[in-house]
C-alpha positions in Angstrom: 0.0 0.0 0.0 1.5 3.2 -1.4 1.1 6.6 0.7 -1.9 8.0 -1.8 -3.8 4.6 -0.4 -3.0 5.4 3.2 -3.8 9.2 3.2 -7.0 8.5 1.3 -7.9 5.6 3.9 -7.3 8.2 6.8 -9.3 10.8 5.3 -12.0 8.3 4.4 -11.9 7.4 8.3 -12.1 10.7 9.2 -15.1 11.5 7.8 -17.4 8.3 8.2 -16.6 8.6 12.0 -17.6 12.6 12.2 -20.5 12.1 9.2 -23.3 11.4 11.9 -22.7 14.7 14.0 -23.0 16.7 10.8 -26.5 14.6 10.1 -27.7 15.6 13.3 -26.6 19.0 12.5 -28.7 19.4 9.5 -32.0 21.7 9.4 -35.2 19.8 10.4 -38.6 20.6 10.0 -41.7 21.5 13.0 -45.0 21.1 12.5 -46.5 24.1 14.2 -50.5 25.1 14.6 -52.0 28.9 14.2 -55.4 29.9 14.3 -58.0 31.5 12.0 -61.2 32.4 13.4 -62.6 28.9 14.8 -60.0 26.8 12.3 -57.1 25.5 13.8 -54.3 25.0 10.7 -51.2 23.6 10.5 -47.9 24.4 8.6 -44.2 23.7 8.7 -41.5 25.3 9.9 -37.9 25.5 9.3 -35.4 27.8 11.2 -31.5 28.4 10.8 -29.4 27.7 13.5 -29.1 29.9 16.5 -31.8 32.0 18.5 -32.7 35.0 16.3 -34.5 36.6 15.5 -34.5 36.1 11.9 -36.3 37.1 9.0 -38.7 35.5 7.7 -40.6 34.3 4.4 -44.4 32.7 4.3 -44.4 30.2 1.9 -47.8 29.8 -0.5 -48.1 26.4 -1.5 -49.8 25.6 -4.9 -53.1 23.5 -5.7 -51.6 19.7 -5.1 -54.0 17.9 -3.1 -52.7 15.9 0.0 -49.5 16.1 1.2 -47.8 16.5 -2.6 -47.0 20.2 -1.5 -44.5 19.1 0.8 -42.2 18.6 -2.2 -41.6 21.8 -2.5 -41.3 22.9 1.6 -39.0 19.6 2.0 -36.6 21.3 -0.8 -37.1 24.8 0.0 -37.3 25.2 3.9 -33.9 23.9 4.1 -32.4 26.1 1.3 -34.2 29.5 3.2 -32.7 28.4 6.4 -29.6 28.2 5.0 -29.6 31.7 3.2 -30.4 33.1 7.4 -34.1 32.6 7.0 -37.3 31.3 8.8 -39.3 29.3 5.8 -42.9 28.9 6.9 -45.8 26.9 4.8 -48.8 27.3 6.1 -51.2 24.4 4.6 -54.6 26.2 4.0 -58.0 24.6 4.8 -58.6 21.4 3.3 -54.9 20.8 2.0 -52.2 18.8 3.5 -52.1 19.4 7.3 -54.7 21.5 7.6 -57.3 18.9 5.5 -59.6 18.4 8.0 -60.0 22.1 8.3 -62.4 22.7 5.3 -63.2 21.4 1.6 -60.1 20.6 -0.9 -60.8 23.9 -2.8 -60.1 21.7 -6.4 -63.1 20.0 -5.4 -65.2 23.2 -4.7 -63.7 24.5 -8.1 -64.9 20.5 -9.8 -68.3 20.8 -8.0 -68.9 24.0 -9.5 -67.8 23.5 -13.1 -70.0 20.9 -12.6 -73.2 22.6 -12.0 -72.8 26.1 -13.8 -70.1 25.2 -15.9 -66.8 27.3 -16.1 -67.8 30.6 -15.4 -69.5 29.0 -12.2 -66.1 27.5 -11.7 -64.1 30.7 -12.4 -66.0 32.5 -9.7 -65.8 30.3 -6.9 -62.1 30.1 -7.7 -61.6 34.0 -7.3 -64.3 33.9 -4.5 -61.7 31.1 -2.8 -59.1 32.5 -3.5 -59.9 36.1 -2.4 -61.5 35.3 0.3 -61.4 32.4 2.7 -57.5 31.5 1.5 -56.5 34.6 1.6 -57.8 34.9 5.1 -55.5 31.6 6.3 -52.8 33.5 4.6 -52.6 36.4 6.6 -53.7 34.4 10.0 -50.1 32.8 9.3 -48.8 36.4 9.0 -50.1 37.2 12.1 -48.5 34.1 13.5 -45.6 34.5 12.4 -44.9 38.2 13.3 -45.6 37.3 17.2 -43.0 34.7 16.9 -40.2 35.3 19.1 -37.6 33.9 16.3 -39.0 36.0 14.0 -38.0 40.1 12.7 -41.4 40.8 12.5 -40.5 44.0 9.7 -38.4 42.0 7.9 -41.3 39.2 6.5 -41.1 38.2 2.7 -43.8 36.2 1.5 -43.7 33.6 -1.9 -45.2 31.1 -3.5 -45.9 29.1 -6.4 -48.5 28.2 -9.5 -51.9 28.5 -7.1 -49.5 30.0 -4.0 -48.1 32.9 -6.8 -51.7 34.0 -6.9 -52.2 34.3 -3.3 -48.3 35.7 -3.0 -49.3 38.3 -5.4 -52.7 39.1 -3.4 -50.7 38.9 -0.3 -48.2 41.8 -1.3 -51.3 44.2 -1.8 -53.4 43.0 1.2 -50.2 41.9 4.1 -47.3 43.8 5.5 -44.6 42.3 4.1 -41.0 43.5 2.8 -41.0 42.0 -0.8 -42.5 39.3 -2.7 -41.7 36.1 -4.6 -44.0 34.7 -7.3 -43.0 31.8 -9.1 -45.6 30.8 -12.0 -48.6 32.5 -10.4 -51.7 31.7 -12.7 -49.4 30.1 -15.3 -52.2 27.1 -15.4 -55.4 29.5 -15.3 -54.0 33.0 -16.9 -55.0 32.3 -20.8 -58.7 30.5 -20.1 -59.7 32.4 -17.3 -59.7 36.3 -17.3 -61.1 36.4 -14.1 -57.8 35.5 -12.6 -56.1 37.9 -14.5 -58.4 40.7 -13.7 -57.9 39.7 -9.8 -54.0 39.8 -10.5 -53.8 43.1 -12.0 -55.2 44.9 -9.8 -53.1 43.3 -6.7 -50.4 44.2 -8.7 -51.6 47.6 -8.7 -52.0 47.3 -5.0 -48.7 46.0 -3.9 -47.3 47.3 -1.3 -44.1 45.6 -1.7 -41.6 45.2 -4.8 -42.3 41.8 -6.4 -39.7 39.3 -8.2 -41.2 37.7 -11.1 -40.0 33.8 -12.2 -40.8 31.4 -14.1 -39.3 29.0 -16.9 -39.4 29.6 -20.7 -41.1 25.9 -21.2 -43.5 27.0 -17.9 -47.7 26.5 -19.2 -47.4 29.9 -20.3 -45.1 33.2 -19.7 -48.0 35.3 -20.0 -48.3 36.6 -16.0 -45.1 37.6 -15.6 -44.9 39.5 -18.6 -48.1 41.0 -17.9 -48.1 42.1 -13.8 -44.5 43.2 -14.1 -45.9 45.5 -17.4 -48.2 46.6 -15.2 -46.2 47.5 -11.7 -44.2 49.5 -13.9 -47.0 50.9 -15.5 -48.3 51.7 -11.6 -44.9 53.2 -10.5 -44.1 50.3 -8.8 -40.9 48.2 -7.8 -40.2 44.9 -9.4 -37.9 42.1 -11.2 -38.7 39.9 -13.7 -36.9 37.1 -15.3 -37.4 34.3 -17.2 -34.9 31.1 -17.2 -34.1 28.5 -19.9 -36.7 25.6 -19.9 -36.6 23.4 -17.0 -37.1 19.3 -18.2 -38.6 18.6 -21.9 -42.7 19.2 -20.6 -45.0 22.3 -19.2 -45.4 20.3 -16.3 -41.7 20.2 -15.5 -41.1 23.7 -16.4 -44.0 24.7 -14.0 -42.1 22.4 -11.0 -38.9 24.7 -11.6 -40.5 27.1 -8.7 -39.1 24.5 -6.4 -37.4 21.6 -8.2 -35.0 24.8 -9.5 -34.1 26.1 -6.6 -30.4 26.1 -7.3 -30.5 27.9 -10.5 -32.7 30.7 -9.2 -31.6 31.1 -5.1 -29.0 33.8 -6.0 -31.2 35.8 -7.7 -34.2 35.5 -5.3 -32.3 35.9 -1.9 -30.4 38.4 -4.1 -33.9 40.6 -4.4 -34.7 39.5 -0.9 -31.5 41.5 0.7 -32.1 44.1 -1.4 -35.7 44.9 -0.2 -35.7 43.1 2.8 -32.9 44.7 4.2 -29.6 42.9 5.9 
């Protein structure tokens, strides 16, 4: 055995016997519970190392029924808490954790298509979306601005596909610092102007400078190109920027909001110092 096969034996050593402290090291998830009027929901929580306080970003989850949103918190809380921030998902009523909380708003959407066909469904999807999701969105605002943990001034909010709506209603309705929407209305924009019209004027609304994304083989580029036209038509502060395609399908290039985190994190946390401050 030569002294290559020995040093590379030693390092090998070295780091299978300290590789368990750095597993126990990494960032971990908490299921936590906030209220909203009589609801009790749930969300998930990841925090960086050390006391705080932190800022902060609330995370909108998209449309996925179940627990298929977790996809995107298990990828994403980890990479916020590494950048210095609290990530927090709040599941809305009758998604994920908070199921038992209310109706699976896909299914209100379904049963009204069903009976008044799709303006029916366009309505009760702006009425949803608007109203009683909107609401558990800024109950997890409130939340999160009494944590202790927390810089309560310093509070981003994002989202993606279905959670890019409610990010982009967010910035005109919470107090936030900035905002992230990744593919908002990408799957609704083109068949359902109702959306857009609800989008346009949040836009006009905001608050809060808003960062744009999505990827060129995204369901289509259409909302980004249209609510940044229109913050800048409004005076307002925003970014937007659109990344090669993500996979070979729509579907894929929709999933870059989260599946692409490493492509777009510099720009995003990038925005997020800028507006949210050091």
């Amino acid at each position: 055995m030569n002294r290559i096969q020995i040093v590379f034996i030693l390092l090998l050593y070295f780091f299978l016997s300290f590789f368990p402290i750095y597993a126990k090291e990494s960032i971990q998830s908490k299921e936590v519970t906030f209220s909203n009027g009589k609801l009790t929901l749930h969300g998930v929580l990841y925090k960086p190392k050390g006391t705080g306080p932190f800022p902060a970003v609330l995370y909108n989850h998209g449309s996925a029924p179940g627990m298929l949103n977790s996809q995107a918190s298990d990828l994403l809380g980890p990479l916020y808490a590494s950048h210095g921030w609290v990530f927090f998902m709040p599941y809305r009523r009758g998604q994920g954790l908070s199921s038992s909380q209310g109706p699976y708003i896909m299914d209100e959407v379904e049963k009204a298509r069903k009976i008044g066909g799709k303006k029916a469904m366009s309505a009760t999807m702006v009425r949803l979306l608007t109203t009683e999701h909107l609401s558990d969105q800024l109950a997890a605002l409130t939340w999160l601005k009494k944590a202790s943990f927390v810089q309560a001034n310093r509070i981003a909010v994002a989202g993606n596909s279905f959670g890019g709506i409610e990010t982009v209603l967010g910035a005109a309705n919470g107090a936030y610092c900035a905002a992230i929407d990744a593919s908002g209305g990408a799957q609704t924009w083109k068949d359902l102007p109702e959306i857009q019209a609800i989008m346009i004027e949040a836009v006009h609304n905001s608050k809060v400078p808003i960062f744009f994304f999505q990827a060129q083989n995204d369901y289509d580029l259409a909302p980004s190109h249209v609510l940044s036209f229109e913050m800048k038509k409004a005076g307002k502060k925003f970014q937007v920027k659109i990344y090669p395609p993500f996979g070979d399908t729509a579907k894929k290039g929709h999933s870059f909001a989260y599946l692409g985190n490493s492509i777009w994190a510099n720009d995003v946390f990038t925005f997020l110092k800028k507006y949210c401050g050091k």
